[in-house]
VEXGU-733767 format. One record per residue (C-alpha): x, y, z; residue in three letters. Coordinates in steps of 0.5 Angstrom, whole numbers, padded with zeros to 4 digits, always signed. Layout:
<nodes>
XYZALA...
</nodes>
This chain:
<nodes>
+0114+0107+0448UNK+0108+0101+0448UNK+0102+0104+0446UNK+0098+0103+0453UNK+0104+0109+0456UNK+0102+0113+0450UNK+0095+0113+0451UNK+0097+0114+0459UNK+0100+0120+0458UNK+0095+0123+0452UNK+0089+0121+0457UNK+0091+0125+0464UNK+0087+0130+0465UNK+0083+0129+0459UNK+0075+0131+0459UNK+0073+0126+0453UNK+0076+0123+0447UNK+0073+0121+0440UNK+0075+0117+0440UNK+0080+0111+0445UNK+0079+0106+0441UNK+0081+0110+0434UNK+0086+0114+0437UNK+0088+0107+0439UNK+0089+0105+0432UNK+0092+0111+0430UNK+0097+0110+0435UNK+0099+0103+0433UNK+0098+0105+0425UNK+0104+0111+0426UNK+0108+0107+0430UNK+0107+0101+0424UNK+0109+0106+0419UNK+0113+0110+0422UNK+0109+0116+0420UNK+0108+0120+0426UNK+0100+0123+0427UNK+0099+0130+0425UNK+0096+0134+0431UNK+0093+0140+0432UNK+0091+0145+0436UNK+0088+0153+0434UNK+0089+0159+0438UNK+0085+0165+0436UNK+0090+0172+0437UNK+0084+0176+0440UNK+0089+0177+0446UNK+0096+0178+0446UNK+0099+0175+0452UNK+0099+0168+0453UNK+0097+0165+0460UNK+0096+0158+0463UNK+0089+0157+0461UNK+0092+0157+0454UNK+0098+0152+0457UNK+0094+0146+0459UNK+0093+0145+0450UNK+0101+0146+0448UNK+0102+0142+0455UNK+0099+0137+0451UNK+0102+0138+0444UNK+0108+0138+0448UNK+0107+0131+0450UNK+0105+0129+0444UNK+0111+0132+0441UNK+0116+0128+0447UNK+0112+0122+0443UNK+0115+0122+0437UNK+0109+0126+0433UNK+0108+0132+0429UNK+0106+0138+0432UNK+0101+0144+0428UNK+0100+0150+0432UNK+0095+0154+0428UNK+0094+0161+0429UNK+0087+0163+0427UNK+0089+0171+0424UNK+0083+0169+0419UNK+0078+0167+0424UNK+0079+0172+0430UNK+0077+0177+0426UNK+0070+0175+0427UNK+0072+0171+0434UNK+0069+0164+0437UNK+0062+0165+0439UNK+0064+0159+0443UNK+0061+0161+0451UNK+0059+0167+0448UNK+0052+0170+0451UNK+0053+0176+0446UNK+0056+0178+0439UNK+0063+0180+0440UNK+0067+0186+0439UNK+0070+0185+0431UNK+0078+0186+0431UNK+0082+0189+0427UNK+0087+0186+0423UNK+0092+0190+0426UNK+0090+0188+0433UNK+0090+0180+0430UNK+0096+0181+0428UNK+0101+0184+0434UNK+0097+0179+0438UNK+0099+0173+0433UNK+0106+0176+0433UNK+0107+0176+0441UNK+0102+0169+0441UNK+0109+0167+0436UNK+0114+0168+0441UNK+0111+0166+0447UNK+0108+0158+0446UNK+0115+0155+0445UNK+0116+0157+0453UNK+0113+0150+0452UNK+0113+0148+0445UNK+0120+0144+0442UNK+0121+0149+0437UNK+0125+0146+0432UNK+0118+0140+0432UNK+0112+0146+0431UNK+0110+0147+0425UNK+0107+0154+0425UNK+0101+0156+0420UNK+0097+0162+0420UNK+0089+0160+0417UNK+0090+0166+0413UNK+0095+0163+0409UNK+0089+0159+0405UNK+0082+0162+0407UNK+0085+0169+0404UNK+0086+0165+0397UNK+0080+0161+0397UNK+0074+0166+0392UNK+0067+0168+0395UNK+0064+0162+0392UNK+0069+0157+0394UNK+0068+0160+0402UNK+0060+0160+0400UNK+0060+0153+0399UNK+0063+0151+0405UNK+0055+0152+0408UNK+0052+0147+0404UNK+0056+0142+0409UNK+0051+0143+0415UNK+0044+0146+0417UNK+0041+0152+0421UNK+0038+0146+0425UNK+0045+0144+0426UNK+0048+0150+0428UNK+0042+0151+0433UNK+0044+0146+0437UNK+0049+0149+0440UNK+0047+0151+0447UNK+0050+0158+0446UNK+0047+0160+0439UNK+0041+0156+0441UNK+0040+0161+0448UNK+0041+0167+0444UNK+0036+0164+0439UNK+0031+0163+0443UNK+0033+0169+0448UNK+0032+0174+0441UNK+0040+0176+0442UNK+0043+0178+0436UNK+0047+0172+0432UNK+0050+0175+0426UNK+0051+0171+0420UNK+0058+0171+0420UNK+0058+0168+0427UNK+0054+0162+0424UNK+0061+0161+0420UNK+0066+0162+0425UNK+0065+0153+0426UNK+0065+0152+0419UNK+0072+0156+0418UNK+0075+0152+0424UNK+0073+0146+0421UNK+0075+0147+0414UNK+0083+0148+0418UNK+0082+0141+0420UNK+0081+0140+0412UNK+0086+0144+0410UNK+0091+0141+0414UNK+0089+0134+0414UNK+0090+0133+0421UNK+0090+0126+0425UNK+0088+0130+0432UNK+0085+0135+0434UNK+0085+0138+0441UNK+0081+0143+0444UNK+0077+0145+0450UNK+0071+0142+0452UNK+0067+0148+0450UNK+0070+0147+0444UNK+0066+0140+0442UNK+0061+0142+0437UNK+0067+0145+0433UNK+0071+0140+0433UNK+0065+0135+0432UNK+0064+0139+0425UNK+0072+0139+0424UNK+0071+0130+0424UNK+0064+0132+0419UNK+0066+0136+0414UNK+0074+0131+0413UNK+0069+0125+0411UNK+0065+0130+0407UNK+0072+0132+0404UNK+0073+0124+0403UNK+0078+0124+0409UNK+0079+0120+0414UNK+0076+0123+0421UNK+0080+0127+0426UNK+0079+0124+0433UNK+0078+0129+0438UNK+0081+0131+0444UNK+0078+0135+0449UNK+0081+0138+0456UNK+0077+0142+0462UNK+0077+0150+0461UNK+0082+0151+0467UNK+0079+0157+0472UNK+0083+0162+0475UNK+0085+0166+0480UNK+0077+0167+0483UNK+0075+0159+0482UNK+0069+0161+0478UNK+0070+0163+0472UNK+0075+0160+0467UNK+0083+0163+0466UNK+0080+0170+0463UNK+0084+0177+0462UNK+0077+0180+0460UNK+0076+0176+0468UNK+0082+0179+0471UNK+0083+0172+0474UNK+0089+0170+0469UNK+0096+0169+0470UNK+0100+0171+0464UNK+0106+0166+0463UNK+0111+0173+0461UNK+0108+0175+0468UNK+0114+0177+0473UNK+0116+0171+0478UNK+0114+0174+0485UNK+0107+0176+0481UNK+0107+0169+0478UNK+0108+0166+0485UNK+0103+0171+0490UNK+0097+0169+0484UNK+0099+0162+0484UNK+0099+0162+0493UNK+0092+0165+0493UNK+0088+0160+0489UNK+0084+0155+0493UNK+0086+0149+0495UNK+0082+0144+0491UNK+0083+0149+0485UNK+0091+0147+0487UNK+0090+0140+0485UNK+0087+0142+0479UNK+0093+0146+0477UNK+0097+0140+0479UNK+0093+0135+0475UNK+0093+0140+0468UNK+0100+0144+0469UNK+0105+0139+0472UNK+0107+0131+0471UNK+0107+0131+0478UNK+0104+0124+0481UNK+0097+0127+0484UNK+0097+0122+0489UNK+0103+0125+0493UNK+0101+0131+0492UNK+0094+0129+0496UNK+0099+0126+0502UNK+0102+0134+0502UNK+0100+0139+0507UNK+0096+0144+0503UNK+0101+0150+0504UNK+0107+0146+0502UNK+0104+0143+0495UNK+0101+0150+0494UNK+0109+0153+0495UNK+0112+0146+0491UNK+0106+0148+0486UNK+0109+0155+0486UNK+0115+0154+0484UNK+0114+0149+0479UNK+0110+0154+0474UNK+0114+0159+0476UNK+0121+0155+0474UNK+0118+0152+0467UNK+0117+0160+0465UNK+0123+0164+0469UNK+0129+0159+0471UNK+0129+0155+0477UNK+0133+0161+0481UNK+0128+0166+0479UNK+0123+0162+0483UNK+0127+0159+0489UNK+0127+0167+0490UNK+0119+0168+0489UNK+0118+0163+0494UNK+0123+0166+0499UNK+0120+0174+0498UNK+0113+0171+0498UNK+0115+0168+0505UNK+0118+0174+0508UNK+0113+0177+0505UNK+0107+0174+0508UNK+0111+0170+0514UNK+0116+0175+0516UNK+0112+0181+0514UNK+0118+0184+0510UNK+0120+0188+0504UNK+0123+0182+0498UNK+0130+0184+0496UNK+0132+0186+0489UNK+0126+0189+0487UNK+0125+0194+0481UNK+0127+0201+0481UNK+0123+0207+0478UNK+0126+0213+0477UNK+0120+0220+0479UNK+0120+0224+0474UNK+0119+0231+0476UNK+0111+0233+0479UNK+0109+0226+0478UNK+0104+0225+0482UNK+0102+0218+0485UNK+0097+0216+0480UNK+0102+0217+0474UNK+0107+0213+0478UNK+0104+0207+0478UNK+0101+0208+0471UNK+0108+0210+0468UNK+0112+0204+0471UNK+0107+0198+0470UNK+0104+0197+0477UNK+0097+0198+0475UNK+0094+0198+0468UNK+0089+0204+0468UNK+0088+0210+0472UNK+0081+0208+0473UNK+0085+0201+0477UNK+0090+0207+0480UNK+0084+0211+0483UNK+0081+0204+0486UNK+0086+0200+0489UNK+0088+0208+0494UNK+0081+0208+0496UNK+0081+0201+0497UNK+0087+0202+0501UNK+0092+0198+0498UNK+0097+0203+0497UNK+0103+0205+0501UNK+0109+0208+0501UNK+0114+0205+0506UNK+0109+0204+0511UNK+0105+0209+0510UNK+0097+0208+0506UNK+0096+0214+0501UNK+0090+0216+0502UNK+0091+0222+0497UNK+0091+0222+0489UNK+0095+0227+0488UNK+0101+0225+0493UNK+0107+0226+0491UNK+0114+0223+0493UNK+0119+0227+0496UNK+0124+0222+0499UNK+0127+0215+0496UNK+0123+0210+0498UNK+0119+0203+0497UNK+0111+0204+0494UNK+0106+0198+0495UNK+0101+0196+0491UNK+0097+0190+0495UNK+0101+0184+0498UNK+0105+0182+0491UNK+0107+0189+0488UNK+0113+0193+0489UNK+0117+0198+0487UNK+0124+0202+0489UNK+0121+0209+0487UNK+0128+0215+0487UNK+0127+0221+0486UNK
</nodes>
């Protein structure tokens, strides 16, 4: 493939690139070489599921995988006990590295939804940060400046607000910049709130007597709520191992101009043709795209279907999951016990809330106990088969 459709292909949806003209050289020395380029991505395991917010970089590391160049998907287990500060308007809660290792295992299983497994290298920056000595690690501050850390607006606003930095933080950018180091990387690609790192990563590769990395930075997608980005501290996500009608209601509920944006970020379809759509049936193409790449193209026929009749026709999907009551179990312990709702807490809310049925009755009593086989509801996309 020519230069100029590679670049096409690696510059949809990207925020900035640092830069065009060096990529551009890069692209043209591989292919020169025969050598493909060395691209990066990291990803911190400070939670375990992936969800699509995560997917708009391995989407484009899949793209550059599809253009013939080496793929390295970094899994921070070193750097995600301290946690990115990136955003953060406060310290964040230190993991443990038991937490940072099931999620990394889980992180493990789920990227080659999208990832072409056999062409991923997956290293983990524990492998070399936990072999360097104290000093070693000490003298990578020496790379940069307290007036250079604070020029970033998070660390700056907590600065000048009296919040709380802990040092540690301070070398949170500095050990994401060294795996660009480590690993010799060619590209890195990151969200647009990642830049001061990614920056530090093309510093500190001069600094070591290396040639730069260009940086690649894509928008931060937002969720369900189209204002904050794809979060499950949010409780806006939607998690790729979601189940297919889950996915499909999450994906029908966002607005339409965040519709386009998922399209743009998610798909490789022509936006144009998109646009001349009616709203509901991109939303319903939409669907049913997303849901196919992470479950199967009958899986997602029969989302749409189910949301259809749900929504349109007012009936109860077909096929759904079974749950077996286990004697005295009230209401609340159904919905816990067979994943419906994550806490008690949520169980509590959504009855007072009304969102909960069973049949066509609302239960409005915590304690109600089921005395018959029937269907339970949990808003407009959750249900189960209760029998007793």
């Amino acid at each position: 493939m020519d230069i100029d459709k590679q670049l096409e292909i690696i510059k949809r949806g990207a925020v900035e690139i640092i830069s065009e003209e060096k990529l551009k050289l890069k692209l043209e020395q591989s292919k020169k070489e025969k050598r493909p380029l060395k691209i990066k991505a990291g990803f911190d395991p400070t939670a375990p599921d992936i969800h699509l917010g995560h997917t708009v970089l391995l989407r484009k590391l899949r793209q550059f995988q599809d253009l013939g160049h080496k793929v390295i998907f970094l899994i921070g287990d070193f750097t995600g006990m301290i946690g990115d500060p990136s955003g953060q308007d406060k310290m964040r809660k230190r993991l443990t590295e038991e937490e940072v290792k099931k999620n990394a295992l889980t992180y493990k299983k789920q990227v080659f939804k999208i990832l072409d497994s056999k062409k991923t290298g997956v290293v983990f920056n524990s492998s070399w940060f936990r072999k360097m000595t104290s000093s070693e690690i000490l003298n990578l501050a020496t790379y940069t400046t307290l007036a250079q850390i604070l020029t970033r607006h998070d660390f700056n606003q907590r600065y000048t607000q009296g919040k709380d930095i802990s040092l540690l933080e301070f070398f949170y950018p500095l050990l994401q910049a060294y795996d660009s180091v480590h690993l010799k990387a060619d590209v890195e690609i990151g969200g647009i709130d990642q830049k001061f790192n990614l920056l530090l990563g093309r510093q500190l590769q001069e600094d070591f007597k290396q040639r730069p990395q260009v940086i690649i930075m894509l928008p931060l997608l937002e969720g369900t709520d189209g204002v904050q980005k794809m979060s499950k501290s949010y409780g806006n996500y939607i998690g790729i191992n979601e189940p297919p009608n889950e996915m499909f209601g999450k994906i029908m509920s966002i607005s339409d101009e965040l519709m386009l944006k998922f399209y743009e970020l998610l798909t490789d379809e022509d936006l144009d043709k998109v646009k001349n759509m009616h709203p509901k049936a991109a939303k319903l193409q939409l669907g049913e795209f997303i849901v196919t790449q992470y479950h199967s193209q009958k899986t997602a026929k029969q989302a749409r279907v189910d949301f259809e009749k749900v929504f349109s026709q007012k009936e109860t999907p077909q096929d759904l999951p079974e749950y077996k009551i286990k004697s005295q179990e009230n209401i609340i312990a159904i919905l816990i016990n067979s994943g419906l709702v994550k806490s008690g807490n949520e169980a509590r809310r959504l009855i007072k809330e009304g969102a909960v049925f069973f049949g066509d009755t609302k239960i409005n009593n915590i304690d109600f106990l089921p005395q018959q086989n029937g269907t339970l509801k949990v808003g407009t996309r959750r249900f189960l088969k209760l029998i007793i």
